[in-house]
C-alpha positions as CSV (number, residue, x, y, z in Angstrom):
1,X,6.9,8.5,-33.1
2,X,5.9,9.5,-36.6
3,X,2.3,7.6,-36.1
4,X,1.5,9.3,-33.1
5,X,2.4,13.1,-34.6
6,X,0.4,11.7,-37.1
7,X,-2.6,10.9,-34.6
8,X,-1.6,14.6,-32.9
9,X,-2.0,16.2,-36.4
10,X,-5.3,14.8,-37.4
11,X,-6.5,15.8,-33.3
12,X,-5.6,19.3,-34.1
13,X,-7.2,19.4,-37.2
14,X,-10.1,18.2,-35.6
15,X,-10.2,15.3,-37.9
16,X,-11.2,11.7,-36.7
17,X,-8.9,9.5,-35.9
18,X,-9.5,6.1,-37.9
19,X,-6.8,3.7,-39.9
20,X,-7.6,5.8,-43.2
21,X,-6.8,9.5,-41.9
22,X,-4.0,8.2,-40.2
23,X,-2.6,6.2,-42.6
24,X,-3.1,9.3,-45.4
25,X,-1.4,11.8,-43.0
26,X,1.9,9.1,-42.7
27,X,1.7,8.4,-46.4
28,X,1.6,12.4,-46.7
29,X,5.0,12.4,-44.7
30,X,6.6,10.0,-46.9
31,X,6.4,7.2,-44.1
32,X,6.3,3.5,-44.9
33,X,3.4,3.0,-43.6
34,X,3.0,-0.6,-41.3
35,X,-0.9,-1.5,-41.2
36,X,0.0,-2.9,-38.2
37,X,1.3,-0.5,-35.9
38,X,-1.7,1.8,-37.6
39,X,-4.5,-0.4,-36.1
40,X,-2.9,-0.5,-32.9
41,X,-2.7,3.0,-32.1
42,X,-6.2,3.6,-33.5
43,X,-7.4,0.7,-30.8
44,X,-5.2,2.4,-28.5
45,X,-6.6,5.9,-28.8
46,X,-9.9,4.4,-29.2
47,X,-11.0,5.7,-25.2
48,X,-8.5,8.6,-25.3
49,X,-9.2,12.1,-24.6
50,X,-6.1,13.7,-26.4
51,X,-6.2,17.2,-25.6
52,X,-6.4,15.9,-21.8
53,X,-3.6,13.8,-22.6
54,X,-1.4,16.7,-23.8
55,X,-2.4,19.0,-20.9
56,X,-1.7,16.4,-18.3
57,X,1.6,16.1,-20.1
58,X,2.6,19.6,-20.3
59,X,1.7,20.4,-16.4
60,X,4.1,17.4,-15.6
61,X,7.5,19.0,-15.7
62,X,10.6,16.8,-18.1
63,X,13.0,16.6,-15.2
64,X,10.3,14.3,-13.6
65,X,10.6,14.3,-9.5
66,X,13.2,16.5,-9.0
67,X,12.2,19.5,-11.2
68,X,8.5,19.3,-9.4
69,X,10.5,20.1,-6.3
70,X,12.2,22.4,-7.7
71,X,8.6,23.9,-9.2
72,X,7.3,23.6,-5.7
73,X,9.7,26.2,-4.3
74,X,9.1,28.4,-6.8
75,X,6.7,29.8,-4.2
76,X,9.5,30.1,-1.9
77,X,10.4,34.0,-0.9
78,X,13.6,35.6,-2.4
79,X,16.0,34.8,0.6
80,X,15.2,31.2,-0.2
81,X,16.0,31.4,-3.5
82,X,19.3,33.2,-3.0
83,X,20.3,30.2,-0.9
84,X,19.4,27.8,-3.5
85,X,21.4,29.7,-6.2
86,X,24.4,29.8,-3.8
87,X,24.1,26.1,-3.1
88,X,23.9,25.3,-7.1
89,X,27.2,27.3,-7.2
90,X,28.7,25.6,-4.4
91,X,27.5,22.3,-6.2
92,X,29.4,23.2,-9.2
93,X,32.3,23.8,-7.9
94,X,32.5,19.9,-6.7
95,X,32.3,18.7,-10.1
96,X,35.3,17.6,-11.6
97,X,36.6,19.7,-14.9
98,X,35.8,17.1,-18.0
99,X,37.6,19.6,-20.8
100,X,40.3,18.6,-22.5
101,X,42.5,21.6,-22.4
102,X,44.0,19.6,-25.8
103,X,41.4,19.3,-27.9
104,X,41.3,21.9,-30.2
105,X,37.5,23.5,-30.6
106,X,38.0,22.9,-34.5
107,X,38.1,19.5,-34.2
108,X,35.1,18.9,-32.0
109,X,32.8,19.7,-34.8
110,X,34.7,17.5,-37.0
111,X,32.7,14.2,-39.1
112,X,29.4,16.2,-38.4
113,X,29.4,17.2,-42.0
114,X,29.3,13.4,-43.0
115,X,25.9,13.3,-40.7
116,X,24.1,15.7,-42.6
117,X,25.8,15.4,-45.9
C-alpha cells in the first residue's frame, strides 16, 4: 500500500509520477524500496487519470451493494425511514448475545501493550 500513497502523494503535489519521484517519496518514508514493484505501478498508472480514480472511488459507497441500497432510499420520505429503523431494531433483537458476562473488561485490553511496546 505504501507505493501507491506514495503515487497519491506525488499526484497531490502535482508532481510526475516516474520511478525517481516515487522511489524518493518511499525512500523519504523509510521504505525498502523494491525496483520492482516501483516500475510496475509506474507502467500501471501510466494511462491513469488519478483524481478520476479517487472520485469514482469515493462515490462508490465501502459497504459495496448493500450500502448503495441503503443510499438509494435515502430519498425515501420520513414514514419510510421510521420503518426501516424499526426493522434494524427488530433485526437486532434476533441476534444472539456474544458477551461473556465473565470476562472481566480489564482483561480484554490485556497483551495490547506488548503490540505497541
Amino acid at each position: 500500500m505504501e507505493y501507491v500513497y506514495a503515487a497519491l502523494i506525488l499526484n497531490e503535489t502535482g508532481e510526475e509520477i516516474n520511478e525517481s519521484n516515487l522511489t524518493d517519496v518511499l525512500e523519504a518514508a523509510g521504505v525498502d524500496v523494491e525496483e520492482s514493484r516501483v516500475k510496475a505501478l509506474v507502467a500501471a498508472l501510466e494511462d491513469v487519470d488519478i483524481d478520476e480514480a479517487v472520485a469514482e472511488a469515493a462515490a462508490v459507497p465501502a459497504g459495496g451493494a448493500a450500502a448503495s441500497g441503503a443510499a438509494d432510499s435515502g430519498s425515501a420520505d420520513a414514514d419510510e425511514s421510521d420503518d426501516d429503523d424499526e426493522e434494524v431494531e427488530e433485526a437486532d433483537e434476533d441476534l444472539p448475545d456474544t458477551t461473556d458476562d465473565d470476562e472481566d473488561e480489564e482483561a480484554s485490553g490485556e497483551g495490547l501493550g506488548d503490540l505497541f511496546g
